[in-house]
C-alpha positions as CSV (number, residue, x, y, z in Angstrom):
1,X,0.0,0.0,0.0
2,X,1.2,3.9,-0.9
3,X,0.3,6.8,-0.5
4,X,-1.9,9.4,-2.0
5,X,-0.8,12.8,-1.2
6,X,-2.9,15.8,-1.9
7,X,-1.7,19.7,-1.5
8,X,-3.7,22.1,0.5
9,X,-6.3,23.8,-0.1
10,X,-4.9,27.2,0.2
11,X,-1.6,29.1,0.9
12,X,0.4,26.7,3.4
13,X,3.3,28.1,5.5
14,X,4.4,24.4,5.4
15,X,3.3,23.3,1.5
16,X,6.8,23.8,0.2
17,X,9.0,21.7,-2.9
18,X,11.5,21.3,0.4
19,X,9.2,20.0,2.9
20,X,7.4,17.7,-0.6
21,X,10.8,16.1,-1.6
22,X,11.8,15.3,2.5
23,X,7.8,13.8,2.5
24,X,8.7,12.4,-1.1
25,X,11.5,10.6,0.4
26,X,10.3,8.8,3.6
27,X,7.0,7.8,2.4
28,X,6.1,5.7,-0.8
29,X,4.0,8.5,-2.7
30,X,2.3,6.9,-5.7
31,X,0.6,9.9,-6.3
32,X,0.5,13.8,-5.5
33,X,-3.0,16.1,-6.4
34,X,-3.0,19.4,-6.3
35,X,-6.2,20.2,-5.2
36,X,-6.5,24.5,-4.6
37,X,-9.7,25.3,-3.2
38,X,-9.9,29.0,-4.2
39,X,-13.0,30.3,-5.7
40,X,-11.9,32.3,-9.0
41,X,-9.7,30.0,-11.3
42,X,-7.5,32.5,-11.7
43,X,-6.2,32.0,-7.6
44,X,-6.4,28.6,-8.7
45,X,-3.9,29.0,-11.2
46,X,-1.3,31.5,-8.8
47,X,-1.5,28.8,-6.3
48,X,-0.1,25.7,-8.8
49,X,1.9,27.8,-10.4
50,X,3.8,28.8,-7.5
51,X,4.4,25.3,-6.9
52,X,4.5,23.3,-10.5
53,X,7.8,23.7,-11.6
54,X,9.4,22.4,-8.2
55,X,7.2,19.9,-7.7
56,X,7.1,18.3,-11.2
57,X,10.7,17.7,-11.1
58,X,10.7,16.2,-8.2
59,X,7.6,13.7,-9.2
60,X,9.2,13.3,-12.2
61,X,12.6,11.9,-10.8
62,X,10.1,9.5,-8.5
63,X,7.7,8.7,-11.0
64,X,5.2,9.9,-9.0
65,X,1.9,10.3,-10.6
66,X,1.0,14.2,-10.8
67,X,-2.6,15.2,-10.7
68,X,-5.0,17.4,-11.0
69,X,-7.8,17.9,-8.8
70,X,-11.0,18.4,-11.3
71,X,-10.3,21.3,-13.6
72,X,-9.7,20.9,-17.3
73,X,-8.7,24.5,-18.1
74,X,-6.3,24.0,-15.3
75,X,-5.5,20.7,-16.9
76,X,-4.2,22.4,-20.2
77,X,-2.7,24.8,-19.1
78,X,-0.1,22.8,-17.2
79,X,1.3,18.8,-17.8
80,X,-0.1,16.5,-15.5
81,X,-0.7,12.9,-15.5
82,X,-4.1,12.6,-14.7
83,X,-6.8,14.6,-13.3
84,X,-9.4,13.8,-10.2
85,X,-12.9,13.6,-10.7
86,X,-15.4,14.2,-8.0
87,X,-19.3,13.6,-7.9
88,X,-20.4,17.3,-9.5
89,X,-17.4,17.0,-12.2
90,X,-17.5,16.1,-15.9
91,X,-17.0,12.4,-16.3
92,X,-14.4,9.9,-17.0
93,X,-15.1,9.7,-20.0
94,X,-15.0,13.5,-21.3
95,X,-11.8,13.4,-19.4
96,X,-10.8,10.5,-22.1
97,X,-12.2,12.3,-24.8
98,X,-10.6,15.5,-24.3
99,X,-6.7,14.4,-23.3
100,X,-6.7,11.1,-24.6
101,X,-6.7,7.0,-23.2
102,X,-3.6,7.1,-21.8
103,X,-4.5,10.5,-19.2
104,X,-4.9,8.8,-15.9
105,X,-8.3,9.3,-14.8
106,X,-9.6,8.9,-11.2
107,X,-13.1,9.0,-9.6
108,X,-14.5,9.4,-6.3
109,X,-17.2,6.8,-5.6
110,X,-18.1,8.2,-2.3
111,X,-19.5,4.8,-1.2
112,X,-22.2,4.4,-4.2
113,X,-21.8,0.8,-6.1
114,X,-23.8,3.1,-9.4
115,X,-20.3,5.1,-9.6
116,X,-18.0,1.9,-9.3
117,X,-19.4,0.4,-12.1
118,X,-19.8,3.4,-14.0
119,X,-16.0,4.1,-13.4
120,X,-15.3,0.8,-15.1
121,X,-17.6,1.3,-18.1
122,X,-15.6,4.4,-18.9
123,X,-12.4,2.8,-18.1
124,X,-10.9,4.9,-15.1
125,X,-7.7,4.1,-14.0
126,X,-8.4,4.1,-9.9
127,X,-11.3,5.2,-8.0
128,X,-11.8,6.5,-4.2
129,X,-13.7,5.4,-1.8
130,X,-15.0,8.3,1.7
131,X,-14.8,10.1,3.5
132,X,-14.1,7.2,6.1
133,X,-13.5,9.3,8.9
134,X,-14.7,12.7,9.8
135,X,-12.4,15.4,7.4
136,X,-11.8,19.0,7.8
137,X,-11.5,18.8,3.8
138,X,-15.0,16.9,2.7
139,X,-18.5,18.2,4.0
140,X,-20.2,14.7,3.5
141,X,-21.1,12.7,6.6
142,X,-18.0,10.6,7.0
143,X,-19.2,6.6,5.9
144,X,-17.7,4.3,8.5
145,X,-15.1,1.9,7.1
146,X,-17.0,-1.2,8.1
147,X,-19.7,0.3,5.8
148,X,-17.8,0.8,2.4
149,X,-19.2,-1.5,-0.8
150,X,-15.4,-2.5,-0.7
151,X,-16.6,-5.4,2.0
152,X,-19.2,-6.3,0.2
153,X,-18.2,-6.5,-3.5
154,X,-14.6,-7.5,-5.0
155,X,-13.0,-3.8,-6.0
156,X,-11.7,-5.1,-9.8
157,X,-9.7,-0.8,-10.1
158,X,-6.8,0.3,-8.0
159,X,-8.6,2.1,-5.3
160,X,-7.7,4.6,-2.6
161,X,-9.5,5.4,0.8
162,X,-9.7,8.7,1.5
163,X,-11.0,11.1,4.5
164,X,-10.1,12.3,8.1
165,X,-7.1,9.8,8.1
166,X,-4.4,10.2,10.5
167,X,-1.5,8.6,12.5
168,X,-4.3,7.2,14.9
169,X,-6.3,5.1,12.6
170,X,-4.6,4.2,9.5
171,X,-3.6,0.8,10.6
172,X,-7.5,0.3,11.8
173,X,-7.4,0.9,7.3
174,X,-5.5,-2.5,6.9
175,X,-7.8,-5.0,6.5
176,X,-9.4,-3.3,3.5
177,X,-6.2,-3.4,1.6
178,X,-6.2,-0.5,-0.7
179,X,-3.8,0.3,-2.9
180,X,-3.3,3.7,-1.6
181,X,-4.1,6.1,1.8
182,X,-5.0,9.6,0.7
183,X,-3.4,12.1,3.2
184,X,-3.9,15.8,3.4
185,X,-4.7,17.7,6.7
186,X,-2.8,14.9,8.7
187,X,0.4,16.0,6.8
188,X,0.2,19.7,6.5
189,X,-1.6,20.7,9.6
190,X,0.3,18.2,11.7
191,X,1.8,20.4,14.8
192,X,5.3,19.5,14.6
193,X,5.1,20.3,11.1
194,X,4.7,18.2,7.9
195,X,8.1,16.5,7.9
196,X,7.4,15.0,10.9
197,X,4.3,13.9,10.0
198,X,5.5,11.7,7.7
199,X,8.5,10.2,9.6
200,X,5.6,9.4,12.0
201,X,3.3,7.8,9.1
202,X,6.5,6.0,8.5
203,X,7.0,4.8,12.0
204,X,3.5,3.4,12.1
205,X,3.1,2.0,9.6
206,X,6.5,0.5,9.0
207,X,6.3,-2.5,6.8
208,X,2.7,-3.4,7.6
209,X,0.7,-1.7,5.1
């Protein structure tokens, strides 16, 4: 299991190319969304491009995924990977359409079996499934892990669990067996600072996960 590392949502004292490559380094980062939550697109824009150039070499010399969190326009006006799809967004397959098979594409199933299999159909490359655990991030009602469709129904995409997760209950995360563990607040906001948020993560989880 890796992780899924996503940016903050706004202008981060501790959201730095420094800080991302130390992260980069002690965790196993499969992939890195930015995900700015500003409201005009042009804020949007300041925020990744403050950021991109840094942070796309350093995923490119650790062939970690980079992604974008929803926006097309943002999508062409930089060179990323993929792009993140939540429940309000275009689809999967406009995403395919407009930047071609081979652009990753994931999609947040929330915990809704209708979206899984409609995630297949258009041939997305991983899904999500939460918010497991009560997030600062997501306004949904968090959906107990016990209660995701991943118990009930074999999970044929790469899928990541995402929500409130933190350094107390990712190993309670285990059993599920995702492929990745999307971390945001847990990194950033951490109160010895990001760096050693993930040489905690690191600690815990150890070779378990």
């Amino acid at each position: 299991m890796k992780f899924y590392l996503i940016s903050p949502p706004f202008k981060h004292e501790g959201f730095s190319a420094e800080n991302f490559d130390f992260i980069t380094d002690t965790l196993d980062v499969e992939y890195f969304q930015f995900r700015p939550r500003y409201k005009t697109i042009n804020q949007r824009i300041k925020f990744i491009k403050n950021h991109y150039e840094n942070i796309n070499l350093i995923c490119k010399k650790k062939k970690i995924k980079l992604i974008i969190n929803n926006d097309f326009k943002i999508a062409k006006r930089f060179k990323f990977n993929g792009i993140h799809l939540g429940g309000n967004d275009r689809t999967c397959r406009e995403a395919k359409e407009e930047f071609g098979q081979n652009f990753i594409v994931g999609v947040s199933c929330y915990n809704s079996l209708l979206r899984y299999n409609s995630a297949v159909n258009q041939s997305a490359n991983y899904v999500a499934f939460g918010s497991v655990y009560k997030s600062s991030t997501k306004k949904k009602e968090a959906i107990r892990p016990e209660n995701l469709i991943i118990n009930k129904k074999r999970i044929k995409l790469p899928f990541t669990i995402i929500g409130g997760i933190n350094h107390d209950n990712i190993l309670s995360l285990r059993y599920l067996k995702p492929n990745n563990i999307a971390v945001i607040s847990s990194i950033w906001d951490y109160e010895k600072g990001p760096r050693s948020s993930a040489i905690l993560f690191k600690k815990i989880t150890g070779n378990v996960l």
